[in-house]
Structure formats: structure tokens, C-alpha cells
GUDREN-555383 format. One record per residue: residue number from 1; residue in one letter; chain; z negated, x negated, y negated of N, C-alpha, C in turn. Coordinates in Angstrom, 2 decimals, padded with zeros to 5 digits. Layout:
N
NUM	a	A	Z	X	Y	Z	X	Y	Z	X	Y
...
//
This chain:
96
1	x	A	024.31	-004.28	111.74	023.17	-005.15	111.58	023.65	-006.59	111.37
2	x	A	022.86	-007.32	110.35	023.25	-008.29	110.39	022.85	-009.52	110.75
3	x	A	024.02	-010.17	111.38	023.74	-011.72	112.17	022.32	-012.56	111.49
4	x	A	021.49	-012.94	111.61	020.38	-013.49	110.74	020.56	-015.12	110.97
5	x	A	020.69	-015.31	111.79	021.42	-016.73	111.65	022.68	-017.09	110.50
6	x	A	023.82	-016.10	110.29	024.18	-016.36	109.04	023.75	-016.10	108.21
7	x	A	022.70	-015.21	108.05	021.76	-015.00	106.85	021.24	-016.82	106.10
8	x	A	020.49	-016.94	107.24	020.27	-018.09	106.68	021.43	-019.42	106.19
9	x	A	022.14	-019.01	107.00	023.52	-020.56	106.57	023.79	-020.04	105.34
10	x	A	024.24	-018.74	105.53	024.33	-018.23	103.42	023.28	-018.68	102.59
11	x	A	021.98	-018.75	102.82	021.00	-018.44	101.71	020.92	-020.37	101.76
12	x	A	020.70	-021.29	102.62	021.31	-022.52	102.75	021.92	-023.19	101.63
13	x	A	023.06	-022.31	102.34	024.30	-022.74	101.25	024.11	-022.67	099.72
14	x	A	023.57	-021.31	099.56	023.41	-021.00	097.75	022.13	-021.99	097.62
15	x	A	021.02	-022.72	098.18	020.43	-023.18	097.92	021.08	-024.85	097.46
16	x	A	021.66	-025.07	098.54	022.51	-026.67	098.46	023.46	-026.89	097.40
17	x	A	024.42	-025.49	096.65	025.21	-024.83	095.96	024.61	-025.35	094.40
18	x	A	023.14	-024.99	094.78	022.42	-025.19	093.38	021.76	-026.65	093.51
19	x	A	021.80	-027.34	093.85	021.34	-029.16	093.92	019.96	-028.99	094.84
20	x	A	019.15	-027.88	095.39	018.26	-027.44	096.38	018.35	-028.29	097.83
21	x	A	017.19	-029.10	097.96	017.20	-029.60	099.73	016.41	-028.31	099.89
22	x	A	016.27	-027.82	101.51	015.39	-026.83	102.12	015.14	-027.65	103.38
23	x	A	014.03	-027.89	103.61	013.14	-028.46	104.89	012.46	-027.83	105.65
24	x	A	011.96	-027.46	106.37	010.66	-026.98	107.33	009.54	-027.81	106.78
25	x	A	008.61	-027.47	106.75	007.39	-028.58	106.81	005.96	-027.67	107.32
26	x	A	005.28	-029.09	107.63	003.97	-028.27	107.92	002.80	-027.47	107.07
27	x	A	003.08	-026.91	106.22	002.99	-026.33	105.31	001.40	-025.38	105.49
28	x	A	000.17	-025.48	104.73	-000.72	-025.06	105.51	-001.42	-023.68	104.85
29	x	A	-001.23	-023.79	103.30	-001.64	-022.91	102.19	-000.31	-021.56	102.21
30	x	A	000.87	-021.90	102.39	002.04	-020.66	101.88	002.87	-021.01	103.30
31	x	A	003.71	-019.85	103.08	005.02	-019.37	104.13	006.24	-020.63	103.89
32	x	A	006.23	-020.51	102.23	007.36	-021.42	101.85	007.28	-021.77	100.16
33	x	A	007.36	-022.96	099.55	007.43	-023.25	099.04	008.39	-023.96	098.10
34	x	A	008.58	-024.05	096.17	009.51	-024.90	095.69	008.82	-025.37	095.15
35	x	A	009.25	-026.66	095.00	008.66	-027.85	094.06	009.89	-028.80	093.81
36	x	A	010.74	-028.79	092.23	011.47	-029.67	091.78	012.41	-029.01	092.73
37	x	A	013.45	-029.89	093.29	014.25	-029.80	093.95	014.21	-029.65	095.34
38	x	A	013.42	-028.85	095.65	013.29	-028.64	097.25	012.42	-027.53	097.93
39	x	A	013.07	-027.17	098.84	012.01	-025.52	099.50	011.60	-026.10	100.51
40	x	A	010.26	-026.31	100.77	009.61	-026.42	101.95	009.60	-025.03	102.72
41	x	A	009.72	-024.89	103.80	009.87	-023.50	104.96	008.29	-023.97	105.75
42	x	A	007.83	-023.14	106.42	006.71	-023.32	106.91	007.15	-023.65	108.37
43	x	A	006.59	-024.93	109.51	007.17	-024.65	110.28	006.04	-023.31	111.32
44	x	A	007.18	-023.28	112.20	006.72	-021.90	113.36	006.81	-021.09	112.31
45	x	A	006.81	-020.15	111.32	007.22	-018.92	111.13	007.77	-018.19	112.48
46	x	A	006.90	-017.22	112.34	007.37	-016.01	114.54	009.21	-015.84	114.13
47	x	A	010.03	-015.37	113.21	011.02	-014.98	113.47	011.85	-015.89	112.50
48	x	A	013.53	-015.27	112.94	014.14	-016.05	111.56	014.35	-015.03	110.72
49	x	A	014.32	-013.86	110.51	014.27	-013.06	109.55	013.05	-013.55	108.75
50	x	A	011.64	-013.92	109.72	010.24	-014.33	108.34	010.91	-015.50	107.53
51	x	A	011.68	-016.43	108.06	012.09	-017.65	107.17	013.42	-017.06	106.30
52	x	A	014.06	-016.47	106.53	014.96	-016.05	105.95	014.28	-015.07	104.66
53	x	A	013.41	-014.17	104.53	012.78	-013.70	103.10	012.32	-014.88	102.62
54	x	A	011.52	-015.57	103.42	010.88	-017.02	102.57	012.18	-017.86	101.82
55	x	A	012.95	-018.06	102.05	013.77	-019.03	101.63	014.32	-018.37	100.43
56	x	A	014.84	-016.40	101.17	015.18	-015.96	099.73	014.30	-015.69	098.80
57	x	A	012.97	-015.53	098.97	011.85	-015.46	097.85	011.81	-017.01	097.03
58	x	A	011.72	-017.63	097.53	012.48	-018.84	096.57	013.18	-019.07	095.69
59	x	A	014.19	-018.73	096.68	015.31	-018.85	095.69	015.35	-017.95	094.18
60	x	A	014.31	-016.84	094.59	014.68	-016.00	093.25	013.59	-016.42	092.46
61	x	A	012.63	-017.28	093.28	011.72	-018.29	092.27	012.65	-018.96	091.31
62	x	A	013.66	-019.35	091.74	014.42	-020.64	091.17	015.05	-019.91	089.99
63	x	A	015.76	-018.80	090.30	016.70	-018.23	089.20	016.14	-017.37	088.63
64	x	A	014.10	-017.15	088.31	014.33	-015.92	087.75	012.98	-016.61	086.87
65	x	A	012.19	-017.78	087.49	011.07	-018.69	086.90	011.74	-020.46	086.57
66	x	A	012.56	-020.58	086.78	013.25	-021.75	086.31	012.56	-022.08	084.85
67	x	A	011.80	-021.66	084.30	011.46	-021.80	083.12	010.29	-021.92	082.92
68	x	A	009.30	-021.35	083.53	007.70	-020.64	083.50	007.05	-021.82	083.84
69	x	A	007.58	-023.00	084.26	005.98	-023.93	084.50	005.82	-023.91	085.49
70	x	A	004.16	-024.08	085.81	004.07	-023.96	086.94	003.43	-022.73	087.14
71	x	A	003.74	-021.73	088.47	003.80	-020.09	088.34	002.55	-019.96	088.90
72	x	A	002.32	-020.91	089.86	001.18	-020.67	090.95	-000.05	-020.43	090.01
73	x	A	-000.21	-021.52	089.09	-001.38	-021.20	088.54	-001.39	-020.53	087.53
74	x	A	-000.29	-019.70	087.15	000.00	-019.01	085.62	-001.00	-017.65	085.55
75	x	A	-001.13	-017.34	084.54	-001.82	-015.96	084.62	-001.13	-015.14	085.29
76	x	A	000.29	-015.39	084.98	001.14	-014.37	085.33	001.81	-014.31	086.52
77	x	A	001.18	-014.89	087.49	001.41	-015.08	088.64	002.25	-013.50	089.65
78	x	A	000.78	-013.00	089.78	001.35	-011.94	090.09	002.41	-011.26	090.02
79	x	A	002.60	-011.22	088.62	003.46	-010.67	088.46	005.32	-011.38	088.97
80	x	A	005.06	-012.96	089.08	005.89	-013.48	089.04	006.47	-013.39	090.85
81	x	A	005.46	-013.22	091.62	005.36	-012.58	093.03	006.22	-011.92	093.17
82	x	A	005.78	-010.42	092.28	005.98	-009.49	092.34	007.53	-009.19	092.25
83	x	A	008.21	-009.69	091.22	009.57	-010.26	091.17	010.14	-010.85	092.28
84	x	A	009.55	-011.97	092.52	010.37	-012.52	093.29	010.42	-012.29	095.26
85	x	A	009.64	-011.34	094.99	009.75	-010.26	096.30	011.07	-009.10	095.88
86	x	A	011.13	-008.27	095.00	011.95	-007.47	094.63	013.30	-008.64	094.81
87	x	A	013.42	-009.57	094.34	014.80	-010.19	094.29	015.20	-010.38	095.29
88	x	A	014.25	-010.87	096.34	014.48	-011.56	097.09	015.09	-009.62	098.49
89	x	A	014.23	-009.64	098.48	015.03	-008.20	099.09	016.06	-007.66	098.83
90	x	A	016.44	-007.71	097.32	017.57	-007.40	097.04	019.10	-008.80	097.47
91	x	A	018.63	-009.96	097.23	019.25	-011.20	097.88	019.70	-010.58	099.29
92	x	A	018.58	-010.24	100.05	019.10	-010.35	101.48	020.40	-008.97	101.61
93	x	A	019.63	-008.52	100.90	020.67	-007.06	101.33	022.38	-007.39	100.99
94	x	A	022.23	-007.76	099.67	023.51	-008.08	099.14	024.45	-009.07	100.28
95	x	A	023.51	-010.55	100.70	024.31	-011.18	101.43	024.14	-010.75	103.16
96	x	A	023.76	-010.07	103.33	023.74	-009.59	104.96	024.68	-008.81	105.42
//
């Protein structure tokens, strides 16, 4: 099983790796958010595994919509979710 505290210093790192700040914030609409250069984390999330998918669902915001605009309001939203849940699961697994 893996340490989830290094989960996150890894996913951190690849975030900082890529010019990415990651913050906590009080965040009232989502879990976690990107905008430009930065992931807002929600604060209190119950575990660090919940912040740890959030951060990696991000991140695969970053490398897989880097292009799309803005996603939230796209038609294609869903679908862009939908992705970046699959990545992001696959993220954790790989680095855990």
C-alpha cells in the first residue's frame, strides 16, 4: 500500500516540475481547481487520498485540455471530466 503522503509530494512535484503553484483554498463550488498557473485544493477535504485524486485530476486537466479553453463551460465538458478522472486514476496508480 502506498504511503499517501508521498503520493502527494510526487504529484507536487510534477505539478511545480511543470511551472504549477498548488494551494489549498476555500474553495466553495469544486473539490479542486486550475486556473492559468495554479491548482486551488479545497480546504478540509475528509482525507489525503480525497486531495490527492483532486490534485491528480488536475493535473490531467493540464496535460490532456491544455488547449480546450475554457472546459467548465464547454459543451464538451463532460466529456472532458470524464477523461480527466480516467487519467487521473491511472496517474495515481502509476506513481503510488
Amino acid at each position: 500500500m502506498a504511503d499517501s503522503g508521498k503520493v502527494f509530494e510526487r504529484l507536487v512535484h510534477l505539478a511545480t516540475s511543470k511551472g504549477i503553484i498548488v494551494r489549498f483554498a476555500p474553495l466553495q463550488a469544486y473539490d479542486a481547481r486550475l486556473k492559468g498557473n495554479r491548482i486551488a485544493i479545497r480546504q478540509g477535504l475528509p482525507t489525503i487520498e480525497d486531495i490527492n485524486y483532486n490534485l491528480a485530476h488536475e493535473l490531467a486537466h493540464l496535460y490532456l485540455h491544455y488547449d480546450k479553453g475554457d472546459t467548465v463551460n464547454s459543451k464538451f465538458n463532460e466529456q472532458y471530466e470524464e477523461q480527466a478522472d480516467r487519467a487521473a486514476k491511472m496517474l495515481l496508480e502509476v506513481i503510488a
